[in-house]
N, C-alpha and C positions, 0 to 999 in steps of 0.2 A: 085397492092397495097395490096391486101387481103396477099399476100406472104412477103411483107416487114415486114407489120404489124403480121404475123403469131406468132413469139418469143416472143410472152410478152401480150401474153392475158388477156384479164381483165373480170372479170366472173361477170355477172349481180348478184344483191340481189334478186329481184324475178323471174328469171327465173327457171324453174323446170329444164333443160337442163344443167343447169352447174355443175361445178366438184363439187366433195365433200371433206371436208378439215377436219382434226381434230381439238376436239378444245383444244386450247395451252394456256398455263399460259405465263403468260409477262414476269414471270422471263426465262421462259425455250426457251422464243423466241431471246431473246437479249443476249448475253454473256457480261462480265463485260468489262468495258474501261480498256485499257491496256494504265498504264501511257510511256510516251516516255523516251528512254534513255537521260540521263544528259550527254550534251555536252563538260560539263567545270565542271568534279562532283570534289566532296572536299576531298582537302589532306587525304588520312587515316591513321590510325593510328595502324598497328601489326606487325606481326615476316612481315620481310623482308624479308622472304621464300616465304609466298603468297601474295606476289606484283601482280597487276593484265600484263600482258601482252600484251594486245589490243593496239591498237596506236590512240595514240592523237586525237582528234577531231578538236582541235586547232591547234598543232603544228603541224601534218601531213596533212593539209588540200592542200597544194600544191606537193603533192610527190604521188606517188604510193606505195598505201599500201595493206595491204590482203584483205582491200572490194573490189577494183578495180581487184580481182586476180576470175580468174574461172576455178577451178578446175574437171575435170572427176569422175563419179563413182569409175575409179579402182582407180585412183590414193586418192581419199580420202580414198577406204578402206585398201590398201596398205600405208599409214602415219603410221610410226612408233612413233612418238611423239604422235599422237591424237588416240589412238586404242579406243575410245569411242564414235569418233563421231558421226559416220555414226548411230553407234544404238542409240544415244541421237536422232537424227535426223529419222529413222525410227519408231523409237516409238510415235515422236509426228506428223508422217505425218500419222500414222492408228489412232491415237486419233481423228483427226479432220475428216480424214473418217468416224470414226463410228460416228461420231457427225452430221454428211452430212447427214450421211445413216438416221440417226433417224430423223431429221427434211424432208427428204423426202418423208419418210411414211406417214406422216400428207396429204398429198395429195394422194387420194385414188385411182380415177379412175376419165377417162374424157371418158363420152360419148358423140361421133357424133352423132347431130342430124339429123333423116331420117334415118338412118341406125341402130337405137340400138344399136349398138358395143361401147364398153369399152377399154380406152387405159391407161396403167400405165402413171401416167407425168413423174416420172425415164428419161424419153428420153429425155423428154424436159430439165433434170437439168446439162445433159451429159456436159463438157465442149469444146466437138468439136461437139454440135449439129447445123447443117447446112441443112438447105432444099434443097442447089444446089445437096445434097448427093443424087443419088438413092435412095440407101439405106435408109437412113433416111426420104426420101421424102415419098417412097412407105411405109413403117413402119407408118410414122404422115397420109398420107392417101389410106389407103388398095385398088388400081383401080382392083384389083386383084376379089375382093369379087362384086365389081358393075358390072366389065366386064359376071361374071359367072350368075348375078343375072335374067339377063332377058331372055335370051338366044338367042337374034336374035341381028344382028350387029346394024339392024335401031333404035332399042330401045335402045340399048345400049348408041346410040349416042344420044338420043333425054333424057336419064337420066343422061349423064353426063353434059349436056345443062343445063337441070334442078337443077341440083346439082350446079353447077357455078352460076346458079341466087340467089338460096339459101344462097349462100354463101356471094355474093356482099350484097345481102340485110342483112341479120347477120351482112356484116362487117357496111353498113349504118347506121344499129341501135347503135351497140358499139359506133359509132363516135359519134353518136346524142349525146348520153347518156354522153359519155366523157364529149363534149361539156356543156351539162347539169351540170353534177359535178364543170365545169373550172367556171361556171356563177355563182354560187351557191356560189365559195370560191374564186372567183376572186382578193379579196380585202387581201385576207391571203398571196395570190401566189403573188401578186404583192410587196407586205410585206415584205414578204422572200427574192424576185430577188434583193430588192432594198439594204436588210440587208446583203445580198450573196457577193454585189460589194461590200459596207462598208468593209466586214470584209476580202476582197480580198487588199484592198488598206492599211488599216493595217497590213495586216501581208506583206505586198510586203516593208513598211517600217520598220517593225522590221527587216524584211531579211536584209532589208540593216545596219540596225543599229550592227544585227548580224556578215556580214561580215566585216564592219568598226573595230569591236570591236577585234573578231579574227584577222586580220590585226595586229591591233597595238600590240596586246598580245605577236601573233609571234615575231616581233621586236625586243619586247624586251624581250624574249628565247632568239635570236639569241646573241643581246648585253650582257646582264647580267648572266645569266644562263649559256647557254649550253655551253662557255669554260670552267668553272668549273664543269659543270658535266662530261664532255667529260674531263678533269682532274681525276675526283674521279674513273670513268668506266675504264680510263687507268689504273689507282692506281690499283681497283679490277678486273678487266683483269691480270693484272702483278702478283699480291699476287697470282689470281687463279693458275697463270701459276703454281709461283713456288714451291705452294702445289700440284699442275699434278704433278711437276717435281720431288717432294719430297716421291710422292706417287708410283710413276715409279721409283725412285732407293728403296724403300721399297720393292718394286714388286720384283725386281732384287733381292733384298738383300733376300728377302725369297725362292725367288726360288732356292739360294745355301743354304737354309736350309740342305737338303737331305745329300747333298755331302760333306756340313759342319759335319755332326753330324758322317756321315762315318768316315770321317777321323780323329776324336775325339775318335770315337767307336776302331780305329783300335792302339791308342795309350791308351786305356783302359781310358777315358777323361770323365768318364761316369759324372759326375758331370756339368761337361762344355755341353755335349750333352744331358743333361735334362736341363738344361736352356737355353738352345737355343732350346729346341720343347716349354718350356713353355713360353716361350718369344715370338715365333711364332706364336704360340695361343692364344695367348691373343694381336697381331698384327692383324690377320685373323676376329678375333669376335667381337674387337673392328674399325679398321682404315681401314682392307680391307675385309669388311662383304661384301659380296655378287658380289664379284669379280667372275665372269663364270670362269677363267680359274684355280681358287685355290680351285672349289667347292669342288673335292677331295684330297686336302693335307690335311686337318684339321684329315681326317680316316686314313690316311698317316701314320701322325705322332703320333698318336693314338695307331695305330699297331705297330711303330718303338717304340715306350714306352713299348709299355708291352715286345718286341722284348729284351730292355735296359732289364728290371725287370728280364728277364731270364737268359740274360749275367752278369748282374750280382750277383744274385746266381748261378751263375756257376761258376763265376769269386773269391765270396768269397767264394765257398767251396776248390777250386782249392786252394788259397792261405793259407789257414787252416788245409789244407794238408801240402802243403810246410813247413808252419811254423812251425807246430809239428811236423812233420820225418825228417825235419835237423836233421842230427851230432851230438847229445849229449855232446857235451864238454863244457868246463866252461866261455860260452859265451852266455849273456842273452839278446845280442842285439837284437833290434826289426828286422823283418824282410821286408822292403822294407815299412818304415813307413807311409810315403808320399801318398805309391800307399793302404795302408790300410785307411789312414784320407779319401782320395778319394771314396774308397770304402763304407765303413760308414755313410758321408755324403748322399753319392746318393743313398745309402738303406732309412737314414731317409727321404729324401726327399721322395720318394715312398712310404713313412709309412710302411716299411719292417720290422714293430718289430720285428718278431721271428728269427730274421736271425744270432743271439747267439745260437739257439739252436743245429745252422750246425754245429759252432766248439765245443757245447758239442758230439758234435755223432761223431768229426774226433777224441777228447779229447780220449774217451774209446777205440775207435780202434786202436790208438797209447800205449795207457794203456797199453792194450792186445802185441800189437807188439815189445815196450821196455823188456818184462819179457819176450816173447820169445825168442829174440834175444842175449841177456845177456846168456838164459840159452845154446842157440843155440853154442855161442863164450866159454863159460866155459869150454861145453862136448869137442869142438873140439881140447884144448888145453888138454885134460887128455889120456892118454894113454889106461888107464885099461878098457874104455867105446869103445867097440864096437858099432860104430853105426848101422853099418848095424844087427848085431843081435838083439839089443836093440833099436827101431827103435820108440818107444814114447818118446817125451822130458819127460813126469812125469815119465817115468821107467828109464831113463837114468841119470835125477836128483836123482833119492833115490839110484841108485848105487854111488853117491858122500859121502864120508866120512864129517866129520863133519869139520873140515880146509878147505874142498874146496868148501862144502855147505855155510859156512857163509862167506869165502870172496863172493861168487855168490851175498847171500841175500845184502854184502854190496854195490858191487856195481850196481845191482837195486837198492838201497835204493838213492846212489849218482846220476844215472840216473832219477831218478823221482824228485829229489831235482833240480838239472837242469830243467825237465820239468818242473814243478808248477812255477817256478822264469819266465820260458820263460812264462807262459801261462798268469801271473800276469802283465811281463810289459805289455804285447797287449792288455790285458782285463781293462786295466787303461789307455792305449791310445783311446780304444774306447768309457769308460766312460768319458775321459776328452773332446771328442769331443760331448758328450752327454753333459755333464755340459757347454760348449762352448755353444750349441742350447739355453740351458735350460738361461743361462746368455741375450744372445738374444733378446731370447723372454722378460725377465725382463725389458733391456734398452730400448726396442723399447716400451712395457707398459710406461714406465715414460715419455719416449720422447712423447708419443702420450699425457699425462696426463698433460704435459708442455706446451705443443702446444695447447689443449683445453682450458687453465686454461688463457694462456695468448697472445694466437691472435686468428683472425677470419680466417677462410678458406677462400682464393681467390676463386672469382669466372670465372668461367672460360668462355670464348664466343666463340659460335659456329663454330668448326671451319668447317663446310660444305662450297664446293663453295655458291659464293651467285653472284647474278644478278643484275646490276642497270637498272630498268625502270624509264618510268614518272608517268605513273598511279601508286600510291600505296605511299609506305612508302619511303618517302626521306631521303641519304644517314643522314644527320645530325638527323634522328630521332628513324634510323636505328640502330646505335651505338651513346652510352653515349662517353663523351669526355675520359673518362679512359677508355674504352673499346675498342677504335678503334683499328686495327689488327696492330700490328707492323710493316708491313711492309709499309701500308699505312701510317702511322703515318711518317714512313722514309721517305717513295717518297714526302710526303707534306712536309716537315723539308729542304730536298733538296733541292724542286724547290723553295721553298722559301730564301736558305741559298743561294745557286748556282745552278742557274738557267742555266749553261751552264755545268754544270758537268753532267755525265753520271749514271743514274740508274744501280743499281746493276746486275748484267747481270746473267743467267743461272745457267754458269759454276762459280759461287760461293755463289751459296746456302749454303753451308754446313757453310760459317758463321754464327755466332751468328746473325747476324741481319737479314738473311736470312734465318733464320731456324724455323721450327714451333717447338711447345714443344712434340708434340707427337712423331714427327719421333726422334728429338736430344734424348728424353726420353729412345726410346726402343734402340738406339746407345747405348745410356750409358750402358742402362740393359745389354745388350749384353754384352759388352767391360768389361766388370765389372765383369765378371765370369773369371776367369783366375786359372788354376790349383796348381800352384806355393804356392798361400799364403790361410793359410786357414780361417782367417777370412773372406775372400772374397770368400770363397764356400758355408757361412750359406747364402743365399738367402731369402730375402722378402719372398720368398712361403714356405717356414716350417712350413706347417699347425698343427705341432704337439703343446695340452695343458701340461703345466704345471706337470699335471698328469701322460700324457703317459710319459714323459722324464724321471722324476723319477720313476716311476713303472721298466722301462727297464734302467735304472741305478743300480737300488736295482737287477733288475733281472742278470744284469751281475756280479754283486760282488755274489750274487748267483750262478753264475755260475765258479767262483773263490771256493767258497766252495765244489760246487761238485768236483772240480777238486781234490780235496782234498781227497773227500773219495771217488771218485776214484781209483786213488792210493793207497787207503788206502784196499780197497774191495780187490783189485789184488794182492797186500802184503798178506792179509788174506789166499786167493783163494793159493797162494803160499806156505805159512804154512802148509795149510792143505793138500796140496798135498805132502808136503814132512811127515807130521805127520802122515798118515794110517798107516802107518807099525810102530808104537811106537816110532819112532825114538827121539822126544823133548820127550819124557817121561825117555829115558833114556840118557841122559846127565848128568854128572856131575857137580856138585854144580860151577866148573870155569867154564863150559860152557853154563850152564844156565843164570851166571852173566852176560858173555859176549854178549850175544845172547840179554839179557833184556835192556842192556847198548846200544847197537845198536839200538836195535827198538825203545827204550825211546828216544834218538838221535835222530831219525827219526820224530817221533812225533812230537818232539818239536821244530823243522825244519819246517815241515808244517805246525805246529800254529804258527810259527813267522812267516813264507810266506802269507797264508790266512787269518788269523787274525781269524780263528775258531778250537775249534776241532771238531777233527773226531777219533768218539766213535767203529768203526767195528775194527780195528786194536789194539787201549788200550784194548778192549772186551776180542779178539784173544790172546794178550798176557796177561789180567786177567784170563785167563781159563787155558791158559800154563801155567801161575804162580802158580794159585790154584792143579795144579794138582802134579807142579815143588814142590810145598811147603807139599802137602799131601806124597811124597814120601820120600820126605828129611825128614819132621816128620818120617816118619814110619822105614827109614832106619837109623835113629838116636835112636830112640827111640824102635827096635829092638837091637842093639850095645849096647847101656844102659844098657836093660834086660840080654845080654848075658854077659856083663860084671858085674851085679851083679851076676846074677846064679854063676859065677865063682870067686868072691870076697871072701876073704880067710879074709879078716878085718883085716889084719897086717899094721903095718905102713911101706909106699914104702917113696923110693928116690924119691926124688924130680930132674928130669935132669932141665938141666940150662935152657933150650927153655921154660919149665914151667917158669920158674924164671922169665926168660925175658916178659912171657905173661901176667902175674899179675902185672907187674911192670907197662908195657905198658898200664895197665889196670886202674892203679896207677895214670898217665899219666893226666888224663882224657880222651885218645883216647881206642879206640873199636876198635883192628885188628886183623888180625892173620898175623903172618910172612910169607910170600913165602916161604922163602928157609932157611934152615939152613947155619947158616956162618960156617965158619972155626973154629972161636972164640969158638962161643957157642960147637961145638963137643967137642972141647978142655977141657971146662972143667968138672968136676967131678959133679954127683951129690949131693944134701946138705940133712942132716935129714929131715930138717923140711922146709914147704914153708911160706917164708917170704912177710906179707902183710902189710903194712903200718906199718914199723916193728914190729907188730906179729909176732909170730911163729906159725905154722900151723901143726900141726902131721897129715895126711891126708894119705888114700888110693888110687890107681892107677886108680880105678872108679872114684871117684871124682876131680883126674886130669884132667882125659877126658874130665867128666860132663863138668867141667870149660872151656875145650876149646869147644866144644860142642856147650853151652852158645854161646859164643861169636863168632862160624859159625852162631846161629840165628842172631845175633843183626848184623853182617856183611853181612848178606842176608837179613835185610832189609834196609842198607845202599843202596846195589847194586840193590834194587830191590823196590822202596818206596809202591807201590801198596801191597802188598804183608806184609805191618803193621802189617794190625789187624790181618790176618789170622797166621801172625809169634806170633804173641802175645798171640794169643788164644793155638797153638801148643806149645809154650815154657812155657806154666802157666800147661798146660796138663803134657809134660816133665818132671817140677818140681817139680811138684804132683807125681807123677809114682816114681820120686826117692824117696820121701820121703815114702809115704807108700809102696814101695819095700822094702827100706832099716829097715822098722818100723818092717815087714814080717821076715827079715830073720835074726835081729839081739834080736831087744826084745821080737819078736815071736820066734825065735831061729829056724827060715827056713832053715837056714843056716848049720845046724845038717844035714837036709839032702840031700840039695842040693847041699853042697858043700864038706859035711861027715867029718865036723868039732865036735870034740867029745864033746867040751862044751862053752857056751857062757862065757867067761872070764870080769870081770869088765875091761880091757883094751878092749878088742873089744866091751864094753858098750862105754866108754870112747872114744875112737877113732872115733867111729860113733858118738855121740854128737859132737865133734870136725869137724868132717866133715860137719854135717851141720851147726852149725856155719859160717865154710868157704863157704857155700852156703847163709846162711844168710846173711853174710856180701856185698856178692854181688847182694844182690835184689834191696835194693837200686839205683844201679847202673843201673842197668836193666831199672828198673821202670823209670828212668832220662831219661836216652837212648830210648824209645821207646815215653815216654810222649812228648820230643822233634820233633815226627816224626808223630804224632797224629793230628789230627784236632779236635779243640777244641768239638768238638760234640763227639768227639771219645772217650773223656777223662774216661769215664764211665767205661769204661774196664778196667781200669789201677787195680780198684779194686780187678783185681784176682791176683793182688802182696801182695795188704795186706790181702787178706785170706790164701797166700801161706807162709807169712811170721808167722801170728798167728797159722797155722800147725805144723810150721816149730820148735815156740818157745813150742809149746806144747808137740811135740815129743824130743825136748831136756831135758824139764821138764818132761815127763814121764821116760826118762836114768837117769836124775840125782834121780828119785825117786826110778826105781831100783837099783841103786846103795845101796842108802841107807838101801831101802828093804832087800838088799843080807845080810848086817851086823848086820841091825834088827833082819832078824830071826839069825845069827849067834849068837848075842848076849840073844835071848831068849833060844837058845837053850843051852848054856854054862851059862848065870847066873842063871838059874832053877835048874840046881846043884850046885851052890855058896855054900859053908857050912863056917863060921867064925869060922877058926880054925887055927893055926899053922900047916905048918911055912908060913910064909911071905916074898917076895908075894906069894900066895897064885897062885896054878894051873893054876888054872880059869884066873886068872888075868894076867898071866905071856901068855895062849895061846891066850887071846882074845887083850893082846898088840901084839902078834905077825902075828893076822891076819889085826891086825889095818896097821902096819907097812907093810905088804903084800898089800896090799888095797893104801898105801900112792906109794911104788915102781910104781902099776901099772899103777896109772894115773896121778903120778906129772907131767911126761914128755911129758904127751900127752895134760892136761886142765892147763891151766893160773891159778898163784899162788893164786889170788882172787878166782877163780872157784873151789881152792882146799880147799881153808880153808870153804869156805860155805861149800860146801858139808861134810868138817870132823866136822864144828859144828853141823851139820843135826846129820851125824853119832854118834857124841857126846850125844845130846837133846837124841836118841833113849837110847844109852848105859845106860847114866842119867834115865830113866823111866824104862829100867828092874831094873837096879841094885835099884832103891829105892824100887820098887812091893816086889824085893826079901827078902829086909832088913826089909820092912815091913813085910811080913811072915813070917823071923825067930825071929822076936820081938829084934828086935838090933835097939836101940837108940842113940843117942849124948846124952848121959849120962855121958862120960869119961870114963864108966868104961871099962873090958878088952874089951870085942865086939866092942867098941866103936873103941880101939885103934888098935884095929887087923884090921880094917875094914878102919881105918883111914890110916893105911900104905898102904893095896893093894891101893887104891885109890891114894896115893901118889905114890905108884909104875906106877900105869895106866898116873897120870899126867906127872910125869914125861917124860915117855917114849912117848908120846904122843907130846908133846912138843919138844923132841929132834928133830923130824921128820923138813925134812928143809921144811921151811916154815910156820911151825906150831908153830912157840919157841912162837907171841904175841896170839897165841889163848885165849883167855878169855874160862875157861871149866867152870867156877862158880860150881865147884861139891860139893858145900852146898846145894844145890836144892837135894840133894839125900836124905838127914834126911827128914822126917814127920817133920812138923812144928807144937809146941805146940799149941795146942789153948786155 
């Protein structure tokens, strides 16, 4: 009895002998009531993702479900679905352990009475504590410690004797005592027993009302419900199928990515093969994220990209070559357009901007290779150029004479004229695919600004597999009536339209009513890139702004300009190569035109191709000019000099080629004649050169001058740059003649530079005449140059009208020597005047006869006008001595003799005066000679 009763001791209040316990708080003894799960819990209400999974309560209560299932250690920790559960479930079996552990420390130690000894209760809490155990027997009580205690066998047995009464009697008291307590609360206990059956026979009829109630729920699951659900579960079983199915030919479809983009890559597709990696990619990260067998295609194609970005700048530099070392002939066709649009496209697509700057760097090294090769084909066609002795092209060009130097520079100049035209249409094929982007980008802003302005974005529903359970979200709560998945929508439209017809089957997914939007979507994307047409190569991903398009638009027509002076540097570089050794310095006035004529050609060749200039070549050929123009002055203007030193001041023939030059001059045209005719040899020179018909008496220098003249104003015809600086050296020019001619005729230089023994009023005469005929042409000049002037330029013209006021003032200083010569003639012969018999008188008879020597020498050379002025000049002088003198000898108008002696020479003087041709209307008024009474 003591041993049945051993497991559940009841320790007295006043005994000293019993265990010792801690003391506990009521909250830390009792844990909270844990309410019971809900059998029959309420519809919920969320994403249809976390539907709960468990099964029924109600509906699975006659079936075998996962309560009824009992599983192993390994095979729970081996569940690849539940890889949390075993630790959910280890964590909270060491929770309730340490919670054991701590409510068994409260019990401290039990000691055995009689013996002193102290026993952890720990043993007692064990769940396999059993007194049949040995073990546990001899542990709950030590015979081990009694057997040694006494040391002799009979005592041993007469204290285990003792110890057993001990014990019966302890257990007698417990009972008493129990007993005690039971009398004590009897009326409680019996309270309780009777409230225990009560609430025993309640719940044994809820049970039943329980199971009645499940019962008939099931029922009607079976009737009402579960064909229609076991409907919608078919429906989203099938839809799941055919998004597996849709997902698995994706799968497929991307794994011939690789071998696609090859065979793209091997017809240079590069366009087509970047949108199918970025089409991939965004397959991968959106529809098949975390697929194990694709983890490494997405680095794949990562590397096959940048793979693309190398080929092709290799591909556009390859073709940039091609296009500029073509065959120079007068074909501007593009080269392999198609596979250029191609190229372009898939640069901007990679935001390749700088990849203009490859065909500026192929642009210059063709530069360089067109003037070698031109110069290379020239030498090999001349005989006189050894190459092998002469073995630099710059040494083997300056052995080229001046005819086989400028055919060379013209046809470089036609070779580069072809280049720039080739380099223009490609550089406008690639801005027109840039302004294609840039267009694009605009319509798709508006379209996006359309579609905001006037509908709402669909919304779109998930298309993840999804699960029908019972617990959780019902399919009708699951999806709104618009939102239900298409395909469901179909199979319910079916069975309801035709109920005997067949569901759409596997193998015809790819229909429209079988297809989801994502997979048909990235079809399209695909299918959509085709290399043929090129508005179907700008792709939705042209991540390029606004900005960058045009930035690298402007940068390419900037690149049209370098091309320009380019060309134009290598022209220069060309010049100067042939220029070291002096050779444009010495050219002749026709082949410096021609040389300017071609390069100006050129010029303006390039600016109507690039639509800019290019200032290093106009530079090149302003510095030949200035230099072309500095010699031609000087070797002009040397000839000048040496043709006056040598000017004798006679009057020359005039040959007909002058004639015709003044004429032409006449004209209103500025030329000189090429060649002499037949005609013109033929005939005879004329005295005088005739100008607007004037007569001209002129010198063989101012023949020249005239044509001279008119080599400037036809070298700035040939040459326009070269204006102001001809204008500046032709004002300098006619300066130089005028005071040359001022030097050596009314300074009388000419005595000894040309060892003329005296200045004659004819060579006074003839020189005014002369410049006159220069006079008359400054006008002309001035017309001629002010035409060819930019209004800013006009300022200079003024050094005509100060060469013209030189001009007139050195005429007027001849006509005053003139006069001079006869003034002092005349002081010197009427200062011996004496009024005397006979009549006329000496005096009057020599000084008519230098009058009439004076009238020979310059009738023929000055205009009948220009003669009689200056013979009334001469007259006014004669008039003022011959009156000083008559005043001196005291001879009046009186009448008387002196009067009438002095009246006839003077009649003698008018007369003969007057006979002079030209002279007969002179008005001489020679009553101005008397003293006027006062």
């Amino acid at each position: 009895m003591a041993s049945s009763h051993s497991s559940s001791p009841v320790p007295q209040s006043n005994s000293s002998d019993a265990f010792f316990k801690k003391e506990m708080d009521a909250t830390k003894r009792f844990r909270p009531v844990q309410s019971l799960p809900d059998v029959c819990p309420k519809e919920p209400t969320g994403d249809p993702n976390n539907l709960c999974d468990s099964p029924s309560l109600v509906v699975d209560q006659h079936r075998w479900t996962i309560y009824h299932s009992k599983v192993n250690l390994p095979a729970a920790l081996n569940d690849p679905r539940s890889p949390r559960n075993i630790l959910h479930y280890t964590n909270r079996k060491s929770l309730r352990e340490r919670r054991f552990m701590k409510d068994a420390r409260i019990f401290v130690l039990l000691k055995i009475p009689s013996t002193g000894h102290y026993y952890t209760l720990t043993i007692f809490m064990k769940p396999d504590f059993a007194l049949e155990d040995s073990l546990t027997f001899n542990a709950v009580l030590p015979w081990s410690h009694f057997s040694t205690a006494g040391g002799k066998g009979n005592r041993d047995a007469a204290s285990s004797k003792l110890l057993q009464e001990k014990l019966s009697h302890y257990l007698d008291i417990v009972e008493v005592n129990i007993a005690h307590q039971i009398s004590l609360r009897s009326e409680a206990f019996f309270h309780a027993m009777t409230s225990q059956h009560e609430l025993q026979d309640y719940l044994r009829k809820t049970s039943q009302a329980v199971k009645l109630l499940r019962e008939k729920i099931s029922k009607i699951d079976k009737v009402m419900c579960e064909g229609s659900l076991r409907v919608l579960r078919l429906s989203l079983t099938r839809n799941n199928c055919i998004k597996a199915y849709n997902k698995l030919k994706l799968m497929a479809t991307v794994h011939q990515t690789q071998p696609t983009v090859q065979l793209l890559l091997s017809t240079s597709e590069f366009v087509g093969a970047l949108d199918l990696i970025a089409t991939t990619q965004e397959v991968l990260q959106q529809e098949l994220q975390g697929i194990h067998s694709f983890r490494h295609l997405g680095s794949q194609l990562c590397e096959l990209e940048k793979l693309i970005d190398k080929m092709m700048i290799a591909e556009f530099s390859t073709y940039a070559r091609n296009d500029l070392n073509r065959p120079l002939e007068d074909d501007c066709q593009i080269l392999e357009e198609e596979r250029l649009v191609s190229l372009v496209f898939g640069l901007l697509k990679q935001r390749k901007l700088n990849f203009y700057e490859i065909y500026g760097d192929e642009m210059i090294i063709t530069a360089k290779n067109i003037i070698k090769q031109c110069v290379v084909n020239t030498v090999s066609q001349i005989e006189e150029i050894d190459t092998e002795v002469v073995v630099k092209l710059a040494d083997q060009m300056r052995m080229m004479n001046f005819p086989q130097w400028f055919d060379l520079l013209k046809n470089i100049f036609s070779k580069f004229t072809i280049f720039l035209k080739r380099i223009k249409a490609t550089l406008n094929t690639i801005r027109s695919v840039v302004f294609l982007v840039l267009d694009k980008n605009q319509k798709t802003r508006d379209l996006e600004d359309t579609l905001q302005k006037n509908s709402a974005k669909d919304s779109t529903v998930d298309t993840e597999v999804a699960y029908l359970t019972h617990e959780g979200m019902f399919i009708s709560d699951a999806f709104s009536e618009g939102d239900l998945p298409p395909v469901a929508a179909d199979t319910t439209s079916q069975r309801n339209t035709s109920p005997n017809s067949e569901p759409c089957s596997s193998d015809s997914v790819s229909e429209p009513e079988c297809t989801t939007d994502s997979s048909s979507s990235k079809e399209q994307t695909s299918s959509s890139v085709t290399p043929g047409g090129v508005e179907m190569m700008i792709g939705d991903d042209m991540k390029l702004t606004d900005l960058e398009l045009v930035r690298l638009a402007n940068n390419i027509q900037e690149l049209l300009y370098n091309a320009s002076d380019i060309c134009h540097d290598r022209s220069v570089k060309f010049l100067m190569a042939r220029a070291k050794d002096g050779f444009l310095e010495k050219l002749n006035s026709n082949e410096f035109v021609a040389l300017s004529r071609l390069m100006e050609g050129f010029i303006l060749d390039t600016e109507q191709i690039c639509g800019r200039k290019s200032m290093s070549l106009r530079g090149a050929l302003q510095s030949q000019a200035n230099r072309f123009v500095n010699r031609f002055h000087e070797e002009r203007k040397t000839k000048l000099s040496l043709l006056l030193d040598n000017e004798r001041w006679k009057q020359a023939e005039v040959p007909a080629e002058f004639q015709d030059l003044v004429d032409s001059v006449s004209d209103g045209r500025i030329s000189l004649p090429e060649k002499k005719t037949a005609a013109t040899e033929e005939r005879k020179p004329t005295e005088f050169l005739i100008v607007e018909g004037q007569k001209y008496a002129t010198v063989g220098t101012v023949l020249l001058l005239i044509r001279i003249i008119l080599e400037y104003c036809q070298c700035v015809d040939n040459i326009p740059s070269i204006t102001t600086d001809m204008l500046t050296r032709l004002s300098d020019l006619l300066k130089y003649f005028n005071s040359r001619s001022c030097q050596l005729v009314l300074g009388a230089g000419a005595l000894q530079v040309v060892g003329l023994k005296t200045i004659t009023t004819k060579n006074l005469a003839l020189s005014s005449r002369c410049l006159q005929l220069i006079v008359h042409y400054i006008p002309i000049i001035r017309a001629h140059f002010e035409a060819r002037l930019q209004p800013k330029q006009f300022s200079m013209l003024r050094h005509f009208d100060h060469i013209t006021k030189d001009y007139h003032d050195h005429i007027a200083e001849i006509s005053a020597k003139l006069v001079a010569i006869m003034d002092s003639l005349f002081d010197k012969l009427l200062s011996k005047y004496e009024v005397k018999a006979p009549v006329p008188s000496a005096c009057f008879r020599n000084i008519c006869k230098q009058m009439a020597k004076m009238h020979e020498a310059i009738y023929d050379l000055l205009p009948e006008e220009q003669t009689q002025m200056l013979f009334l000049r001469i007259n006014a002088s004669y008039k003022l001595h011959l009156k000083r003198q008559l005043a001196h000898l005291n001879v009046v108008n009186d009448g008387g003799p002196l009067n009438g002696l002095v009246t006839s020479d003077v009649a003698f003087y008018t007369g003969n005066l007057q006979a002079l041709k030209g002279l007969n209307n002179l008005d001489l008024n020679m009553a101005e000679i008397w003293e006027q009474k006062r």
